[in-house]
C-alpha positions, -999 to 999 in steps of 0.1 A, spaced: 26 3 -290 13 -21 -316 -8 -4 -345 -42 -19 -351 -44 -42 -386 -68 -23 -410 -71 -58 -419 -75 -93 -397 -82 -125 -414 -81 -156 -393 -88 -189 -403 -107 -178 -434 -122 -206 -456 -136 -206 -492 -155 -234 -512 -171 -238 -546 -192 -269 -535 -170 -294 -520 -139 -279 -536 -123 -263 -508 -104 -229 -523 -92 -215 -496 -81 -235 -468 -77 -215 -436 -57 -179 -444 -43 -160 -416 -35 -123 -425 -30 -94 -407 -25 -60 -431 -14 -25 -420 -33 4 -426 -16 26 -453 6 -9 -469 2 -19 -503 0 -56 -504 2 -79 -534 -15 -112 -536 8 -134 -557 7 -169 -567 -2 -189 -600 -37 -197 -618 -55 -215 -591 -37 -208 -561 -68 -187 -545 -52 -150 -546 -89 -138 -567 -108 -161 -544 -94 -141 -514 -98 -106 -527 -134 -110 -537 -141 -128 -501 -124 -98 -483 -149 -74 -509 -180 -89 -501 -186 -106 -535 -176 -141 -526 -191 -159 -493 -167 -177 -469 -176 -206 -451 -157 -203 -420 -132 -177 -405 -136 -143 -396 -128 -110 -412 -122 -75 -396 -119 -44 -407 -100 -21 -378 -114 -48 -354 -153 -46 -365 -157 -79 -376 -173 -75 -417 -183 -113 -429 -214 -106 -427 -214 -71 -445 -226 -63 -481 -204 -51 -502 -211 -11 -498 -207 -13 -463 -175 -29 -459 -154 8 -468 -138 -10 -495 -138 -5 -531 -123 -21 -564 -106 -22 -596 -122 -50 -621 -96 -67 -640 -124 -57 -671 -124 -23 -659 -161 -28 -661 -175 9 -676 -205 13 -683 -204 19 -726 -233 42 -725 -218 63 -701 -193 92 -707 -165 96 -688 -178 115 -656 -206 98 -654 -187 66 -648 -163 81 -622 -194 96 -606 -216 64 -608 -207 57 -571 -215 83 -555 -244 86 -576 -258 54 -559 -250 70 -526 -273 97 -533 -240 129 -532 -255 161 -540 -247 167 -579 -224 196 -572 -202 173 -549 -202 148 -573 -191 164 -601 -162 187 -574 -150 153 -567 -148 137 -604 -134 170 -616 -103 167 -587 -100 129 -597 -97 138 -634 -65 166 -629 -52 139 -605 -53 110 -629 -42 131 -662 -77 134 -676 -84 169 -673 -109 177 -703 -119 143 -709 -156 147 -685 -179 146 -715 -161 123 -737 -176 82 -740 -152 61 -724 -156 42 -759 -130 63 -777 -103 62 -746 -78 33 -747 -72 9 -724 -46 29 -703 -75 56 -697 -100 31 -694 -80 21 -664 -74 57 -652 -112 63 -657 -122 27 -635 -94 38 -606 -112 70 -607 -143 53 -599 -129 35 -573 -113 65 -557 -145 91 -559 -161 70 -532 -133 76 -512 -126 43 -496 -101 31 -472 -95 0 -487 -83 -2 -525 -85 -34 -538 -71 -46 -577 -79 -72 -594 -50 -79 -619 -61 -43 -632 -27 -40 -660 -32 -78 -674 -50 -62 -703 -25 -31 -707 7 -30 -737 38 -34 -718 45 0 -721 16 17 -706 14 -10 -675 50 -1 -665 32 35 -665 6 24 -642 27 6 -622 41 36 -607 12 60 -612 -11 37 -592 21 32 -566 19 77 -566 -15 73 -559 -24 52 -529 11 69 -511 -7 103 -513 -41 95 -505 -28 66 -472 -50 41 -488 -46 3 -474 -44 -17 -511 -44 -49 -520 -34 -61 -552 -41 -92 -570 -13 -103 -597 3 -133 -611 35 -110 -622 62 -112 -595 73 -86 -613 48 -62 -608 43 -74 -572 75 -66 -564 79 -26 -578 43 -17 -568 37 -35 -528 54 -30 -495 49 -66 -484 42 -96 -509 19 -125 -495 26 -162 -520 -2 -185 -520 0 -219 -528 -30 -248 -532 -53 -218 -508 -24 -212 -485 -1 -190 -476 32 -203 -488 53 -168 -472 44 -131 -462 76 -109 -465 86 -80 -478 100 -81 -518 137 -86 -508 127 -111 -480 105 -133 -505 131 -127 -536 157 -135 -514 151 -159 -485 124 -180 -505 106 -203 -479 101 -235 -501 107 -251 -534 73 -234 -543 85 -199 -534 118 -201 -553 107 -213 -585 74 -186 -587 102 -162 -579 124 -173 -605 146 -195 -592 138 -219 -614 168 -242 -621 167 -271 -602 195 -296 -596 190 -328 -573 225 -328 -548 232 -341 -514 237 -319 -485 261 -325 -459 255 -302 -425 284 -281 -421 273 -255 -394 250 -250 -362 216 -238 -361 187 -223 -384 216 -203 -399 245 -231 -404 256 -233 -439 258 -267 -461 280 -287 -478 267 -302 -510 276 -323 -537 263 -333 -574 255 -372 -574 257 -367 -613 289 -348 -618 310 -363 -591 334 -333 -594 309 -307 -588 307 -295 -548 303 -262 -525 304 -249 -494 289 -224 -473 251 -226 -492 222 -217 -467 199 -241 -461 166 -235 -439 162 -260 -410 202 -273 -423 202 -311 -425 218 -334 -443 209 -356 -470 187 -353 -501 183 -318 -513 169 -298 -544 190 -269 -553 172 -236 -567 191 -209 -584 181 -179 -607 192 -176 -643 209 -141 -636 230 -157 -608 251 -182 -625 277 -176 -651 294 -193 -679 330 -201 -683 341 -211 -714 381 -223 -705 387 -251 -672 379 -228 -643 399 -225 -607 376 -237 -576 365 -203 -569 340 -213 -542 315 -217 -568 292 -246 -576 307 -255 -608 288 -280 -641 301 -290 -669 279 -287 -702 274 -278 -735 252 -251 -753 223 -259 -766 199 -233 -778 206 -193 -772 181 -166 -774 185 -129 -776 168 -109 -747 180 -72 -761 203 -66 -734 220 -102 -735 217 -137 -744 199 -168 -724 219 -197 -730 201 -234 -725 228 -259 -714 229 -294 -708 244 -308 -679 249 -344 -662 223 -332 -639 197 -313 -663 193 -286 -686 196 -248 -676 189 -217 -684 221 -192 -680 222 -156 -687 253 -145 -705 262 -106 -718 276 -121 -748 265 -146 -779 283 -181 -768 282 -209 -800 256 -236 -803 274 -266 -799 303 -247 -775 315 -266 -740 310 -244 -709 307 -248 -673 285 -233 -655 292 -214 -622 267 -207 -594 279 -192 -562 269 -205 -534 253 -172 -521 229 -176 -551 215 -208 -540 186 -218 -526 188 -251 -508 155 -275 -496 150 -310 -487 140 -329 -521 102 -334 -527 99 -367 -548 63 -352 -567 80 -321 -573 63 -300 -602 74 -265 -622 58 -241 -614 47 -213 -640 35 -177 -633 
């Protein structure tokens, strides 16, 4: 037997004026999942999350919430609650009286109040910290003290709104998990907002990509990172070296593997790369920096795609080197364990698992989280 969304979106449309934001979203979310939202500036992840919260109004669709159907609903009555990007505290409040500010409004009995902000403050790592202004905290308890707030109300729903943009990189990879701990104990349906695959990827259960106010792929982290469903897909995750080949069809079926060759290195070819909906002729080729290597003596075919180039720029990441080569067919960026010359001639090797194979799009543009 099928288990009833928590959430069910159909059709759902948004518009600022006659700039249409979202543009018809179908989504169905499990109760208990953590879902990310993920997409670049402008793709309409926020727009959606505020619509599903009450604070933005759609102009067509339907939202439900275990089948009641909540468009109409305020805010307070939708059983959801949220996590400002800005944490938004109140300065001339202390600590408790921010976590309890919500139940406040919903007129708890005092004692409860503070029972539940005391629970909230052990659970989060605040123990002690009731009476002090959240304006000596830092930002990683700011962010404890808003999910506290969120939590006290005791929704089903959790929603984030990018809440570790405005953390240092160590204390976000903190939250990450913490927030993660979190909504697993307490069975919460979440929904986070991010523009950091990254983040998307260690904290949800099943990753949604939006793209121009649609939904571009819904999959779980290892289906998105490694079945990308378009162009779009594969370079937000990543994948973004591009080279422009032609594709010959080589197998039979959604699953039939490609030929391909290099118009601009004549010498360069593969076999076996998957290609969704396999057809021949022009293609764009997608593959991640981590995935390719560099050889720096005349390589045997090894069933990889192989370029020739030459080094020209490499960085130092800590834990290797990224090596910009040009190429008859572009420059790319290669990850290498080891510091290679400026200057040196390479070739650079992609297997054919590692690539990501689409028909070409003429107005294709990079995309940038």
């Amino acid at each position: 037997m099928q288990t009833q969304a928590m959430i069910s979106v159909r059709g759902l449309r948004v518009a600022y004026g006659a700039n249409e934001v979202l543009k018809g979203i179908d989504l169905d979310i499990a109760p208990g999942s953590f879902v990310a939202l993920l997409g670049a500036s402008g793709c309409g992840k926020t727009t959606l999350l505020r619509t599903l919260s009450g604070f933005n109004a759609a102009c067509g669709g339907s939202i439900a919430v275990k089948g009641r159907d909540i468009l109409a609903e305020p805010p307070e009555r939708r059983g959801m609650a949220m996590v400002f990007q800005s944490y938004a505290l109140w300065s001339h409040m202390n600590v408790g009286q921010n976590m309890g500010y919500g139940l406040k409004l919903r007129k708890v009995a005092p004692a409860e109040v503070r029972r539940r902000v005391l629970l909230l403050l052990d659970m989060l790592g605040l123990a002690g910290y009731e009476d002090r202004p959240v304006t000596a905290l830092s930002g990683g308890q700011r962010q404890r003290v808003a999910l506290g707030r969120a939590l006290a109300v005791e929704p089903e729903i959790l929603l984030l709104d990018e809440p570790l943009s405005n953390l240092d990189a160590r204390i976000r990879l903190q939250m990450r998990h913490e927030i993660r701990s979190i909504q697993r104990r307490l069975g919460l349906t979440a929904i986070l907002v991010t523009h950091d695959r990254e983040e998307a990827m260690v904290m949800a259960d099943q990753v949604v990509v939006l793209d121009q106010g649609k939904i571009a792929q819904i999959g779980s982290p290892e289906e998105v990172f490694q079945r990308p469903a378009s162009p779009y897909v594969a370079s937000f995750m990543g994948a973004e070296n591009i080279i422009d080949c032609e594709a010959v069809h080589q197998g039979s079926g959604k699953d039939g593997g490609v030929a391909l060759r290099v118009p601009s290195a004549p010498a360069a070819s593969v076999y076996g790369a998957h290609m969704v909906d396999a057809a021949a002729g022009a293609v764009q080729v997608h593959f991640r920096s981590e995935r390719a290597s560099l050889l720096l003596q005349s390589p045997e075919p090894d069933g990889a795609l192989q370029l020739p180039g030459r080094i020209s720029q490499v960085s130092y990441l800590g834990g290797g080197y990224r090596c910009e080569v040009a190429t008859p067919s572009g420059s790319f960026f290669i990850d290498h364990p080891s510091a290679v010359p400026y200057g040196a001639d390479v070739t650079v090797c992609v297997p054919a698992n590692a690539l990501h194979v689409y028909p070409r799009d003429p107005q294709r543009v990079a995309v940038h989280a």
